[in-house]
C-alpha positions as CSV (number, residue, x, y, z in Angstrom):
1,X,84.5,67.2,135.5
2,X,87.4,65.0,134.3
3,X,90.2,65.1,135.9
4,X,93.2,65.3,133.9
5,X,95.8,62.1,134.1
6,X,98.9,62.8,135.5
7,X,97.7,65.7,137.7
8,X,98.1,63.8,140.8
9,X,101.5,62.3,139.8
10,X,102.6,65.8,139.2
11,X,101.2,67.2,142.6
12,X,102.5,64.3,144.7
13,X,106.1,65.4,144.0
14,X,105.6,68.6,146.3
15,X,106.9,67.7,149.7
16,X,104.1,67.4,152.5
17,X,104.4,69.8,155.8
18,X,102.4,68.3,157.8
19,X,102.9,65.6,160.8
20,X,102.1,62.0,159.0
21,X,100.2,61.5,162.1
22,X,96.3,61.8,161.7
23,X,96.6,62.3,158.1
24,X,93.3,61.6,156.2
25,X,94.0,63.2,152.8
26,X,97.3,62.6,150.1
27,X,98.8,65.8,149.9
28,X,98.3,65.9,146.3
29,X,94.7,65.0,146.6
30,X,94.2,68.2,148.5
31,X,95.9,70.2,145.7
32,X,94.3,68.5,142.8
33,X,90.9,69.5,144.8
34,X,92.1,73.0,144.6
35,X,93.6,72.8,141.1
36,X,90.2,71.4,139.5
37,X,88.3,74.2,141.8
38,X,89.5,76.8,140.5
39,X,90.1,75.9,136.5
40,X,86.6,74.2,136.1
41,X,84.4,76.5,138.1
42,X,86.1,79.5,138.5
43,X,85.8,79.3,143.0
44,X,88.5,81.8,143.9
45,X,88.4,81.3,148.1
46,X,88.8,78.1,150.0
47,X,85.3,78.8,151.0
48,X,84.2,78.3,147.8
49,X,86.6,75.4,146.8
50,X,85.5,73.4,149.7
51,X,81.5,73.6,148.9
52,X,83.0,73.1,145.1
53,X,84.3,69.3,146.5
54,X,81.5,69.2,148.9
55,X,78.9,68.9,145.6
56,X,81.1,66.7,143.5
57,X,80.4,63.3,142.5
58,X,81.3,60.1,143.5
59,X,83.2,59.7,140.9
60,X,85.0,62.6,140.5
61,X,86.5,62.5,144.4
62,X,87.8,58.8,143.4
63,X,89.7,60.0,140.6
64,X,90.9,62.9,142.9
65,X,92.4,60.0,145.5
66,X,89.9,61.2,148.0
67,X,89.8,58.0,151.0
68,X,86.4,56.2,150.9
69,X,84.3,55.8,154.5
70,X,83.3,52.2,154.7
71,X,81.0,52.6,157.0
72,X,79.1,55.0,154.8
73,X,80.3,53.3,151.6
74,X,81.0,57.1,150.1
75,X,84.4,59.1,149.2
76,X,84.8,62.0,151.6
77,X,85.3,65.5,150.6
78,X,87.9,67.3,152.1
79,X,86.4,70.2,154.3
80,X,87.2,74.4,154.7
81,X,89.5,73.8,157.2
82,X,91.6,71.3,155.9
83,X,92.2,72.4,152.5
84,X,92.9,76.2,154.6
85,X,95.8,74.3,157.0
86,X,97.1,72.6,154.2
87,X,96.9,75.6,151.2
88,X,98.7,77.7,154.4
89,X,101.3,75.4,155.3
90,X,102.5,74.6,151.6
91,X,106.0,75.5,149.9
92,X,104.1,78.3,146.9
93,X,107.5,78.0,145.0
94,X,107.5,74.2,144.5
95,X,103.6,74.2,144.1
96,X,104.3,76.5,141.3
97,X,107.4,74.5,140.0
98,X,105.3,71.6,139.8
99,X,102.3,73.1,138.1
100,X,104.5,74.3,135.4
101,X,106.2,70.9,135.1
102,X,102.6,69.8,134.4
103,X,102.0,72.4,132.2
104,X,105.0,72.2,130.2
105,X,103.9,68.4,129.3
106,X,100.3,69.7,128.2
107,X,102.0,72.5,125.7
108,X,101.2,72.0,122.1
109,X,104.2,72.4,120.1
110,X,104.0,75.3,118.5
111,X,102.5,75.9,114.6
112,X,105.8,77.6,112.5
113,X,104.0,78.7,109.2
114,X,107.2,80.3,107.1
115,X,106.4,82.8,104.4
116,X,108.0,82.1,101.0
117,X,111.0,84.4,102.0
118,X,111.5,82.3,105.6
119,X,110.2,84.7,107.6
120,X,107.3,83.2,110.2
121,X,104.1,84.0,109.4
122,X,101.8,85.3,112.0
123,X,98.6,84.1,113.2
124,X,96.3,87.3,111.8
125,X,97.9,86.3,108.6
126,X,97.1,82.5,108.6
127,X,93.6,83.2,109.6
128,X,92.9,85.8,107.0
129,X,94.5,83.9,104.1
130,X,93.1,80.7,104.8
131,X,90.0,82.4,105.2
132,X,90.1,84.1,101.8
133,X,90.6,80.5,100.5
134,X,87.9,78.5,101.9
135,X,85.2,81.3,100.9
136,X,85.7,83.9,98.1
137,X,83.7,87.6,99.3
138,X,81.4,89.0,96.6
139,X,83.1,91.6,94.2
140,X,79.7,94.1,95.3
141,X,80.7,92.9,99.1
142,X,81.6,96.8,101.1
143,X,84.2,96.6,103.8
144,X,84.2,98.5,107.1
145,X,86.6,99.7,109.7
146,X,86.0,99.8,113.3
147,X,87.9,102.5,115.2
148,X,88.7,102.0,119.1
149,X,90.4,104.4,120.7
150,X,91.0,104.9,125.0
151,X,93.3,107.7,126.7
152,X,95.2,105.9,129.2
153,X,94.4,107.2,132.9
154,X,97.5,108.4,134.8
155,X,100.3,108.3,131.8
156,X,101.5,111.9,130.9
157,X,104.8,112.1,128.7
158,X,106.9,114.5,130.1
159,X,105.6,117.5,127.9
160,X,102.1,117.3,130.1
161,X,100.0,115.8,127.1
162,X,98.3,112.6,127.3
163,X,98.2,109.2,126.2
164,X,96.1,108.0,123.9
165,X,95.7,104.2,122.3
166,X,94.3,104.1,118.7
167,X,93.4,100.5,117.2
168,X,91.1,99.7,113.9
169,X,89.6,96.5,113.1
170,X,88.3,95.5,110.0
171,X,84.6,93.9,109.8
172,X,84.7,90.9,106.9
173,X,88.1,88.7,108.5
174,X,88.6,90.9,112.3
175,X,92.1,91.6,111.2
176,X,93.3,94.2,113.8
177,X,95.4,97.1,112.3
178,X,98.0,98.2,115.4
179,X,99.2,102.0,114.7
Protein backbone atom coordinates (compact mmCIF):
# COMPACT_ATOMS: atom_id res chain seq x y z
CA UNK A 1 0.00 0.00 0.00
CA UNK A 2 1.41 3.40 -1.12
CA UNK A 3 0.18 6.09 0.22
CA UNK A 4 -0.54 8.81 -2.07
CA UNK A 5 1.60 12.26 -1.62
CA UNK A 6 -0.28 15.05 -0.66
CA UNK A 7 -3.05 13.08 1.22
CA UNK A 8 -1.86 14.19 4.52
CA UNK A 9 -1.31 17.86 3.40
CA UNK A 10 -4.88 17.76 2.17
CA UNK A 11 -6.29 16.12 5.48
CA UNK A 12 -4.36 18.37 7.81
CA UNK A 13 -6.36 21.37 6.67
CA UNK A 14 -9.61 19.98 8.49
CA UNK A 15 -9.82 21.65 11.85
CA UNK A 16 -9.18 19.19 14.93
CA UNK A 17 -12.08 18.88 17.77
CA UNK A 18 -10.48 17.43 20.15
CA UNK A 19 -8.67 18.92 23.45
CA UNK A 20 -4.67 19.24 22.33
CA UNK A 21 -4.22 17.67 25.66
CA UNK A 22 -3.27 13.82 25.57
CA UNK A 23 -3.16 13.82 21.86
CA UNK A 24 -1.19 10.86 20.42
CA UNK A 25 -2.22 10.93 16.74
CA UNK A 26 -2.21 14.13 13.93
CA UNK A 27 -5.61 14.49 13.02
CA UNK A 28 -4.87 13.87 9.58
CA UNK A 29 -3.00 10.79 10.27
CA UNK A 30 -6.22 9.41 11.73
CA UNK A 31 -8.07 10.28 8.53
CA UNK A 32 -5.51 9.14 6.09
CA UNK A 33 -5.79 5.71 8.13
CA UNK A 34 -9.35 5.76 7.28
CA UNK A 35 -8.99 7.06 3.75
CA UNK A 36 -6.38 4.26 2.68
CA UNK A 37 -8.81 1.64 4.76
CA UNK A 38 -11.45 1.96 2.89
CA UNK A 39 -10.05 2.68 -0.94
CA UNK A 40 -7.29 -0.20 -0.74
CA UNK A 41 -9.15 -2.89 1.08
CA UNK A 42 -12.57 -2.24 0.77
CA UNK A 43 -13.11 -2.28 5.32
CA UNK A 44 -16.43 -0.42 5.55
CA UNK A 45 -16.62 -0.18 9.73
CA UNK A 46 -14.15 1.21 12.06
CA UNK A 47 -13.87 -2.29 13.34
CA UNK A 48 -12.51 -3.32 10.36
CA UNK A 49 -10.39 -0.12 9.58
CA UNK A 50 -8.68 -0.48 12.84
CA UNK A 51 -7.45 -4.37 12.39
CA UNK A 52 -6.81 -2.94 8.59
CA UNK A 53 -3.94 -0.41 10.44
CA UNK A 54 -3.32 -3.01 13.07
CA UNK A 55 -1.72 -5.50 10.11
CA UNK A 56 0.01 -2.77 8.17
CA UNK A 57 3.62 -2.39 7.86
CA UNK A 58 6.14 -0.55 9.27
CA UNK A 59 6.40 1.27 6.57
CA UNK A 60 3.29 2.10 5.61
CA UNK A 61 2.21 3.66 9.31
CA UNK A 62 5.49 6.06 8.75
CA UNK A 63 4.20 7.35 5.70
CA UNK A 64 0.74 7.69 7.32
CA UNK A 65 2.51 10.09 10.22
CA UNK A 66 1.75 7.44 12.72
CA UNK A 67 4.26 8.46 16.17
CA UNK A 68 6.93 5.78 16.68
CA UNK A 69 7.33 4.12 20.48
CA UNK A 70 10.94 4.30 21.39
CA UNK A 71 10.82 1.97 23.79
CA UNK A 72 9.55 -0.57 21.32
CA UNK A 73 11.35 0.95 18.43
CA UNK A 74 7.92 0.36 16.26
CA UNK A 75 5.19 2.93 14.72
CA UNK A 76 1.91 2.47 16.61
CA UNK A 77 -1.38 1.84 15.06
CA UNK A 78 -4.12 3.79 16.01
CA UNK A 79 -6.78 1.51 17.77
CA UNK A 80 -11.06 1.00 17.46
CA UNK A 81 -11.59 3.48 19.78
CA UNK A 82 -9.67 6.18 18.72
CA UNK A 83 -10.29 6.35 15.19
CA UNK A 84 -14.36 5.85 16.56
CA UNK A 85 -13.95 9.27 18.93
CA UNK A 86 -12.28 10.98 16.36
CA UNK A 87 -14.42 9.70 13.01
CA UNK A 88 -17.52 10.85 15.58
CA UNK A 89 -16.26 14.11 16.59
CA UNK A 90 -15.27 15.32 13.00
CA UNK A 91 -16.86 18.31 10.85
CA UNK A 92 -18.33 15.58 7.62
CA UNK A 93 -18.81 18.79 5.53
CA UNK A 94 -15.13 19.93 5.65
CA UNK A 95 -13.84 16.25 5.62
CA UNK A 96 -15.71 16.08 2.38
CA UNK A 97 -14.61 19.63 1.12
CA UNK A 98 -11.15 18.54 1.63
CA UNK A 99 -11.42 15.15 -0.01
CA UNK A 100 -12.71 16.74 -3.04
CA UNK A 101 -9.96 19.43 -3.00
CA UNK A 102 -7.69 16.35 -3.14
CA UNK A 103 -9.59 14.85 -5.65
CA UNK A 104 -9.99 17.74 -7.85
CA UNK A 105 -5.89 17.81 -8.07
CA UNK A 106 -5.87 13.95 -9.02
CA UNK A 107 -8.54 14.61 -12.06
CA UNK A 108 -7.21 13.89 -15.43
CA UNK A 109 -8.11 16.56 -17.80
CA UNK A 110 -10.45 15.34 -19.78
CA UNK A 111 -9.83 13.58 -23.56
CA UNK A 112 -12.06 16.09 -26.24
CA UNK A 113 -11.91 13.95 -29.50
CA UNK A 114 -14.06 16.40 -32.09
CA UNK A 115 -15.68 14.83 -35.09
CA UNK A 116 -14.84 16.38 -38.46
CA UNK A 117 -18.15 18.61 -38.06
CA UNK A 118 -16.95 19.88 -34.27
CA UNK A 119 -19.17 17.92 -32.51
CA UNK A 120 -17.38 15.73 -29.52
CA UNK A 121 -16.98 12.43 -30.09
CA UNK A 122 -17.95 9.89 -27.61
CA UNK A 123 -16.07 7.27 -25.92
CA UNK A 124 -18.12 4.07 -27.58
CA UNK A 125 -17.15 5.75 -30.77
CA UNK A 126 -13.34 6.19 -30.06
CA UNK A 127 -13.14 2.74 -28.84
CA UNK A 128 -14.90 1.08 -31.72
CA UNK A 129 -13.05 3.15 -34.48
CA UNK A 130 -9.77 2.78 -33.14
CA UNK A 131 -10.46 -0.64 -32.69
CA UNK A 132 -11.45 -1.21 -36.37
CA UNK A 133 -8.03 0.37 -37.06
CA UNK A 134 -5.64 -1.53 -35.21
CA UNK A 135 -7.21 -5.02 -36.35
CA UNK A 136 -9.30 -5.39 -39.53
CA UNK A 137 -12.37 -8.43 -38.83
CA UNK A 138 -12.49 -11.17 -41.48
CA UNK A 139 -15.08 -10.50 -44.40
CA UNK A 140 -16.58 -14.39 -43.44
CA UNK A 141 -16.46 -12.95 -39.60
CA UNK A 142 -20.68 -13.27 -38.30
CA UNK A 143 -21.76 -10.59 -35.81
CA UNK A 144 -24.17 -11.08 -32.94
CA UNK A 145 -26.50 -9.10 -30.81
CA UNK A 146 -27.06 -9.60 -27.18
CA UNK A 147 -30.48 -8.55 -25.93
CA UNK A 148 -30.96 -7.53 -22.09
CA UNK A 149 -33.94 -6.57 -21.04
CA UNK A 150 -35.44 -6.02 -16.95
CA UNK A 151 -39.04 -4.60 -15.89
CA UNK A 152 -38.38 -2.20 -13.31
CA UNK A 153 -39.99 -3.19 -9.87
CA UNK A 154 -42.37 -0.51 -8.46
CA UNK A 155 -42.59 2.03 -11.59
CA UNK A 156 -46.22 2.00 -13.19
CA UNK A 157 -46.99 4.97 -15.70
CA UNK A 158 -50.09 6.31 -14.90
CA UNK A 159 -52.15 4.01 -17.41
CA UNK A 160 -51.25 0.84 -14.92
CA UNK A 161 -48.71 -0.82 -17.46
CA UNK A 162 -45.27 -1.42 -16.55
CA UNK A 163 -41.85 -0.44 -17.07
CA UNK A 164 -39.61 -2.12 -18.98
CA UNK A 165 -35.69 -1.41 -19.94
CA UNK A 166 -34.47 -2.84 -23.29
CA UNK A 167 -30.63 -2.62 -24.09
CA UNK A 168 -28.56 -4.65 -27.04
CA UNK A 169 -25.01 -5.10 -27.20
CA UNK A 170 -23.08 -6.11 -29.97
CA UNK A 171 -20.39 -9.18 -29.56
CA UNK A 172 -17.13 -8.20 -31.89
CA UNK A 173 -16.45 -4.26 -30.36
CA UNK A 174 -19.31 -4.33 -27.02
CA UNK A 175 -20.77 -1.29 -28.46
CA UNK A 176 -24.07 -0.83 -26.48
CA UNK A 177 -27.14 0.21 -28.54
CA UNK A 178 -29.57 2.42 -25.98
CA UNK A 179 -33.33 2.32 -27.38
Amino acid sequence: MVVPSGLLDALAKVPDPRNPRGVRFRLATLLAVGVCALTSAGHNSLTAIAEWARRCDQDVLARLGCPLDPFAGRFKAPGERTLRDVFARVDPAILTAAGFTRLTTLQARPISATTPDGTVEREQRRVHRTAQHETKPAATTSYGLRRYGRCLRGAVRADGSRVFVLSAVRHHDALTAAP
